[in-house]
N, CA and C of each residue as an Amber inpcrd file, in Angstrom:
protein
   324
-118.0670000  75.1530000  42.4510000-117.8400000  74.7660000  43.8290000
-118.6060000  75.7290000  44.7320000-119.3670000  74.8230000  45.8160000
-119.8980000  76.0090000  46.6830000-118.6030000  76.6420000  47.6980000
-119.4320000  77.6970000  48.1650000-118.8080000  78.1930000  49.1110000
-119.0610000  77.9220000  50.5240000-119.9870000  76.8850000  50.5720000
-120.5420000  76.7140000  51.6260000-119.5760000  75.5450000  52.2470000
-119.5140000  75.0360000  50.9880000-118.8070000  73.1960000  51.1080000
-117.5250000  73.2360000  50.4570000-116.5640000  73.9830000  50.5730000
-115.7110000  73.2670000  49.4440000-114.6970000  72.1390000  49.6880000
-114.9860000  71.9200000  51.1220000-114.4360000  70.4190000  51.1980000
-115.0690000  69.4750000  50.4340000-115.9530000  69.2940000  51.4040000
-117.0760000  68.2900000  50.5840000-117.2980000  68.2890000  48.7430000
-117.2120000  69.5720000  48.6610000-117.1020000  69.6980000  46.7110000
-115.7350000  68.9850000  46.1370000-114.7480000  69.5380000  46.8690000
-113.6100000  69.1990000  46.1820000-113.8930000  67.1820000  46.4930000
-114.2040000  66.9220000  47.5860000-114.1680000  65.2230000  47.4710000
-115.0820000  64.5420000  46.4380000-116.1350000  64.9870000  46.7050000
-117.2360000  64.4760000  45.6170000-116.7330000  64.4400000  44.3720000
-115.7680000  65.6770000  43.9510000-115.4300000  65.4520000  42.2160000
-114.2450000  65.0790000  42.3960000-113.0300000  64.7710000  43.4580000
-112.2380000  63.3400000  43.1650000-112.6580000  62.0930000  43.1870000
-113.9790000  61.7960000  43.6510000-114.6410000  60.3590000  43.4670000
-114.9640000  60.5730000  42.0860000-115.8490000  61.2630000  41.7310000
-116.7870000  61.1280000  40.6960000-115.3030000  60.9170000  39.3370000
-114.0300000  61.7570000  39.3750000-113.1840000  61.6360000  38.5020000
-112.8160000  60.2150000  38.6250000-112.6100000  59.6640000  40.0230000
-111.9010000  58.3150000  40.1550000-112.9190000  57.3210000  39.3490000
-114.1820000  56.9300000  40.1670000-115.2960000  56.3570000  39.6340000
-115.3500000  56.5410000  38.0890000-115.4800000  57.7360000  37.5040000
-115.6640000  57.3320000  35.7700000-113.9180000  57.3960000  34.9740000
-113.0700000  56.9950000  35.8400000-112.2050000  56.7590000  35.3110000
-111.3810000  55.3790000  35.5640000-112.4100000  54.3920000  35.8510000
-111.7480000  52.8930000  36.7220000-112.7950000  52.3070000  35.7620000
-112.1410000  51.0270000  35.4790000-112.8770000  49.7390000  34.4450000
-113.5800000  48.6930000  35.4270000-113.3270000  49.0790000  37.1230000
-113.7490000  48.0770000  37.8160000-115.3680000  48.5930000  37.9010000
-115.8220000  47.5800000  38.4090000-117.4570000  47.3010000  38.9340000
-117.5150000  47.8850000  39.7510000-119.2070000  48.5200000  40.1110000
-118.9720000  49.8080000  41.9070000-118.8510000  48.5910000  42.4340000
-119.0170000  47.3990000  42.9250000-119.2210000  46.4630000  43.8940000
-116.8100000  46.3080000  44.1690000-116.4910000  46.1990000  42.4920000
-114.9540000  45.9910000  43.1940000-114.6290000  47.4430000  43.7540000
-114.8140000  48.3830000  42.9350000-114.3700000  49.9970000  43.5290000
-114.6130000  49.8740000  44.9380000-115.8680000  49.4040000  45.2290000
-115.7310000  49.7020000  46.5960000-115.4980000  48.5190000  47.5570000
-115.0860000  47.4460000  47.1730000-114.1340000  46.6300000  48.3490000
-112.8460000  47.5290000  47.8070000-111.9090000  47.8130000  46.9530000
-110.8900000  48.5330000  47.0650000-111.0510000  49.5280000  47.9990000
-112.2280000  50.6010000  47.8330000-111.9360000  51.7330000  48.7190000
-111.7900000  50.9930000  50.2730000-112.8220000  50.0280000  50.7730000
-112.7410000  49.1120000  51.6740000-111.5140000  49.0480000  52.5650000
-110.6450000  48.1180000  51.3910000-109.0810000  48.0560000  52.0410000
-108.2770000  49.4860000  52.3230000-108.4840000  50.2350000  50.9750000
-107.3010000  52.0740000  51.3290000-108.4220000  52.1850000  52.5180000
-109.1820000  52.4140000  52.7090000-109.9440000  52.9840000  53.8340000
-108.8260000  52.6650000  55.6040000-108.7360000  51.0460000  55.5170000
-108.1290000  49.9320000  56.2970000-106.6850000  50.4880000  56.3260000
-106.2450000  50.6160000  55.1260000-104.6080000  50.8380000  54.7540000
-104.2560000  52.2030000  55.6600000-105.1500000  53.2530000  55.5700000
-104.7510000  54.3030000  55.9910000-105.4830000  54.7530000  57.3230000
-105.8120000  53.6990000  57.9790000-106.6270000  54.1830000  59.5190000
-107.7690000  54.7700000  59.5270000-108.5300000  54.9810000  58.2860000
-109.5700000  55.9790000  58.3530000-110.2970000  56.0200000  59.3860000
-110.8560000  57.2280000  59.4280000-111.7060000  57.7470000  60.8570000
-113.3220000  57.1280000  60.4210000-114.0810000  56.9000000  61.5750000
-115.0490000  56.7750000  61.3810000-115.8500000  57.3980000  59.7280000
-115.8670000  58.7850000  59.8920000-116.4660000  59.6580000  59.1080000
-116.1520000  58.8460000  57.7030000-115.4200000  59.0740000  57.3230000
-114.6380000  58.4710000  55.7890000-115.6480000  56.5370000  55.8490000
-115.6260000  56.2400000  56.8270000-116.4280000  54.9100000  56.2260000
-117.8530000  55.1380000  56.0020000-118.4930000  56.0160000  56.9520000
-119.9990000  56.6310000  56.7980000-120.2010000  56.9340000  54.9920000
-118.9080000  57.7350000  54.2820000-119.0150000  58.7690000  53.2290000
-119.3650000  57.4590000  52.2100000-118.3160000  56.4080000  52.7310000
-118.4480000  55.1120000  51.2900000-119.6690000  54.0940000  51.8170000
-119.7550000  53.6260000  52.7770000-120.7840000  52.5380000  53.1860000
-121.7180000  52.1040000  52.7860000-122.8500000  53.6360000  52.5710000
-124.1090000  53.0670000  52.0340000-123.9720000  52.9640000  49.9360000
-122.8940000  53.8840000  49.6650000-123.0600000  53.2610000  48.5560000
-122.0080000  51.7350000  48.0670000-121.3830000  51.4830000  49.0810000
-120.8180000  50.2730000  48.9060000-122.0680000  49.1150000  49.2450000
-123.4540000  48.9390000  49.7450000-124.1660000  48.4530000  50.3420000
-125.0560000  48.5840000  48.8930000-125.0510000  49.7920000  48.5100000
-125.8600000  49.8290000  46.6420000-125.1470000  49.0470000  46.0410000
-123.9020000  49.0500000  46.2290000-123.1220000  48.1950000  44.8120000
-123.2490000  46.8760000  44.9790000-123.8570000  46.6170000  46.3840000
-124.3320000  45.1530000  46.4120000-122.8010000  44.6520000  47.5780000
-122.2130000  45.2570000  48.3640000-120.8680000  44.7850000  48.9050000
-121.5370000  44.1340000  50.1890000-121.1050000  43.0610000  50.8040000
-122.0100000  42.5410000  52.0470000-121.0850000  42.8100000  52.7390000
-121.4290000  42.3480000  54.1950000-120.4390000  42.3060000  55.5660000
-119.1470000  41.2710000  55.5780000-119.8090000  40.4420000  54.8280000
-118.6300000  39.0880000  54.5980000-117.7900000  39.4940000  53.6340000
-118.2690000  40.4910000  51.8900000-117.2650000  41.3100000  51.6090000
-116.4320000  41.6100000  52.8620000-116.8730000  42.7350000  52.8880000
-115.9750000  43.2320000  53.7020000-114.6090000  42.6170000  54.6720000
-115.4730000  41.9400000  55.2870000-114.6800000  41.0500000  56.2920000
-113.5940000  39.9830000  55.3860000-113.9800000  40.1760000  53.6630000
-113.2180000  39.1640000  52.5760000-111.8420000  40.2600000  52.4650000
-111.8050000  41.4010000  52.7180000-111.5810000  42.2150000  51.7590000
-110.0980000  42.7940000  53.0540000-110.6580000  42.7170000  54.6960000
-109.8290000  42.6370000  55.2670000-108.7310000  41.6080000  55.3910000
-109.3140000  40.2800000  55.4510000-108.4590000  39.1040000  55.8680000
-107.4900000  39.3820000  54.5090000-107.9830000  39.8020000  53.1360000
-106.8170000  40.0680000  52.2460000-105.8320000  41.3340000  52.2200000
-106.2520000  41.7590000  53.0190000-105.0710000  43.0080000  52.8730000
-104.4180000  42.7420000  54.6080000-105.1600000  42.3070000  56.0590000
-104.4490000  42.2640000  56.9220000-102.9590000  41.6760000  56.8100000
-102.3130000  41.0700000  56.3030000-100.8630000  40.4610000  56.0690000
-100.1510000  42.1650000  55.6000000-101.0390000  42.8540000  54.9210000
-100.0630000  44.1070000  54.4690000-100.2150000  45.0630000  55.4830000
-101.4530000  45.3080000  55.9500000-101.3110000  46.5080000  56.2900000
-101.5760000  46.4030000  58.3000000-101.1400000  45.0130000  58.3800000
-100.4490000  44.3580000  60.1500000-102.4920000  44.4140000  60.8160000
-102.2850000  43.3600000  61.8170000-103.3450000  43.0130000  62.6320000
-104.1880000  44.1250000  63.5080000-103.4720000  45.3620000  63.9210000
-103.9810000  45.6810000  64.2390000-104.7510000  47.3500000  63.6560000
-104.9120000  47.1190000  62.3200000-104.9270000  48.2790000  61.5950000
-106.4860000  47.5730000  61.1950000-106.3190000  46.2140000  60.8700000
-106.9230000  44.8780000  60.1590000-108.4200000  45.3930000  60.9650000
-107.5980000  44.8950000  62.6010000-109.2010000  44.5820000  63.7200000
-109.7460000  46.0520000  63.6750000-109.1470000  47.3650000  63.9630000
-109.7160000  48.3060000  64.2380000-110.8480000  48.7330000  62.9710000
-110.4120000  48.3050000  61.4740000-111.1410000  48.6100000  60.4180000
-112.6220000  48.0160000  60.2960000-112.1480000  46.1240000  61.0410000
-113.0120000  45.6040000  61.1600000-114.5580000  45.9100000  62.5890000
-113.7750000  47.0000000  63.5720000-114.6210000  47.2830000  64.3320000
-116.0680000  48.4040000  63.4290000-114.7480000  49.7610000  63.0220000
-115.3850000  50.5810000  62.5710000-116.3020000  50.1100000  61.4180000
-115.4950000  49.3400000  60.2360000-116.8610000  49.0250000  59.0430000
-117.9500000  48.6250000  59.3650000-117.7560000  47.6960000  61.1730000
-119.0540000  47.0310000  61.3080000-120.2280000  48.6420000  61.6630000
-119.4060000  49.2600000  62.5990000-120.2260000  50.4260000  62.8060000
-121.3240000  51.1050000  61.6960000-120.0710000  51.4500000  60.8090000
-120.7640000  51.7660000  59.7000000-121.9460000  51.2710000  58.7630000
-121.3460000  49.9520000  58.6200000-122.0610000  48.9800000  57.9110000
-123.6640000  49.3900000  58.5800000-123.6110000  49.1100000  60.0940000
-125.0350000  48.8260000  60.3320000-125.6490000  50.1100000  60.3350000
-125.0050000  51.4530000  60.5820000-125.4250000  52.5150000  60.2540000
-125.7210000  52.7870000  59.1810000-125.5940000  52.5750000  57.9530000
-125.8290000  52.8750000  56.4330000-127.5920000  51.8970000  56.3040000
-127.2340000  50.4710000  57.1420000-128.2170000  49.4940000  56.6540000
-129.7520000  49.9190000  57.4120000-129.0990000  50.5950000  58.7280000
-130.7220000  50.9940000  59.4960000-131.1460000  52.3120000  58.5480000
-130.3650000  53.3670000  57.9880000-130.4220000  54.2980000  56.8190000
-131.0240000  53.9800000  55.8320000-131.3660000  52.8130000  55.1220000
-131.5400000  51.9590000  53.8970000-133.0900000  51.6410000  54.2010000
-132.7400000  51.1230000  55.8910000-134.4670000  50.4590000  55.8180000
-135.1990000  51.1800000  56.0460000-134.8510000  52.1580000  56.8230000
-135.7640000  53.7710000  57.1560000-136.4570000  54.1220000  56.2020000
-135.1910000  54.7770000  54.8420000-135.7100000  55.1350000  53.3910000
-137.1690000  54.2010000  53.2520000-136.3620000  52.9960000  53.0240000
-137.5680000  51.6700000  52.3240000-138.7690000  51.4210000  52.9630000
-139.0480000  51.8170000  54.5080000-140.2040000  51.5040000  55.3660000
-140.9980000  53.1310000  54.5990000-140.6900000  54.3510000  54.7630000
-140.3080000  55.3830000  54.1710000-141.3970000  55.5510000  52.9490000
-141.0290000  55.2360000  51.8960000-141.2940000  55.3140000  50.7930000
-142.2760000  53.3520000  50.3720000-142.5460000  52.8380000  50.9130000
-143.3560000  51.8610000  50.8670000-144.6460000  52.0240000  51.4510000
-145.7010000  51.9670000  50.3320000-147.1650000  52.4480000  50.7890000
-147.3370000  51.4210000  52.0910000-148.2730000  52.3700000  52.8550000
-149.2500000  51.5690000  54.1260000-148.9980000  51.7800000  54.7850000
């Protein structure tokens, strides 16, 4: 663990334990994280941390938006809309991140 980070250390190796210890697909892992994200109010930051690799695992916006309408009945409407504001945030922040890389690293 650094000393620089040991927040950030200690999270990275409860994912990395969670991740190689789940039988699901990254694409389901991360509509699950999706909903706990939703379930528990997360702050902006926490959707930034999952987004772009939920966007690798192949998860779309309509995921997403699949992933709320199934958990809004549990975790009440307005937990539902606010998740649905922030993921969009995120979402498009990870995706202008993605094309940057790809414009980036594509000759010409």
């Amino acid at each position: 663990m650094s000393e620089d980070s040991p927040l950030l250390d200690t999270i990275v190796d409860m994912t990395a334990a969670s991740v190689s210890r789940t039988s699901l697909s990254g694409r389901e892992l991360m509509m699950v994280r999706i909903g706990a994200l939703a379930a528990v109010d997360a702050p902006l930051s926490s959707y930034y941390l999952n987004m772009g690799i939920a966007i690798e695992a192949g998860l779309t916006a309509e995921d997403a938006q699949g992933v709320l309408v199934a958990v809004a009945p549990i975790i009440g409407a307005p937990k539902a809309v606010a998740a649905a504001a922030t993921i969009a945030e995120a979402y498009g922040f990870a995706l202008a991140i993605d094309e940057a890389i790809q414009e980036r690293q594509s000759p010409g």
